[in-house]
C-alpha positions in Angstrom: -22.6 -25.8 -56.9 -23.8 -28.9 -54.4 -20.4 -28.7 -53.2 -20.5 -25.4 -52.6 -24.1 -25.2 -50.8 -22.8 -28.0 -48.6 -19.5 -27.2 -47.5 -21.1 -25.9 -43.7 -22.2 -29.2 -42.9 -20.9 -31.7 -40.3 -18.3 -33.5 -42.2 -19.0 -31.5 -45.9 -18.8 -30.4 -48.5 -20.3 -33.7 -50.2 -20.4 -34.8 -54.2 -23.1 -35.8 -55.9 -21.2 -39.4 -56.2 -21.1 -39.2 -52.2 -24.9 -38.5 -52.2 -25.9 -41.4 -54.7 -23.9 -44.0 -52.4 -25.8 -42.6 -49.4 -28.9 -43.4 -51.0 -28.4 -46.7 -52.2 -26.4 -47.4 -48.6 -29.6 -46.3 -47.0 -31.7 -48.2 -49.2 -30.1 -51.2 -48.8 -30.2 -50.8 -44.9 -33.8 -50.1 -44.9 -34.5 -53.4 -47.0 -34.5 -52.7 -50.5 -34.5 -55.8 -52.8 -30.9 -56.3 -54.8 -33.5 -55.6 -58.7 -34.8 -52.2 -56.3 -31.3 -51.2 -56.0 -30.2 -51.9 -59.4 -33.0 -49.6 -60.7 -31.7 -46.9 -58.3 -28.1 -47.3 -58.9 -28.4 -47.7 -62.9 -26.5 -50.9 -62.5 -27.3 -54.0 -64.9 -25.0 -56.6 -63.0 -25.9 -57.6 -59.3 -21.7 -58.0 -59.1 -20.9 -54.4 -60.2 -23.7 -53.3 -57.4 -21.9 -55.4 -55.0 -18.9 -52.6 -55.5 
């Protein structure tokens, strides 16, 4: 369905895996501390964030 509902945008259709990279990319750019981004991500190792 989210593919669907954005396949009309610039460069879509997007995933839901695109959309949770976007937000941690974004994150991360605005300043968000590496335990911040764990918490968002789901991720229990800073290394497997680093991917």
């Amino acid at each position: 369905m989210f593919e669907n509902h954005t396949a009309d945008f610039t460069r879509g259709p997007f995933t839901l895996h695109q959309l949770r990279h976007w937000k941690l990319a974004h994150a991360a750019k605005d300043g968000a501390s590496t335990p911040m981004l764990m918490r968002l991500s789901g991720r229990t190792s800073v290394r497997s964030l680093a991917k």
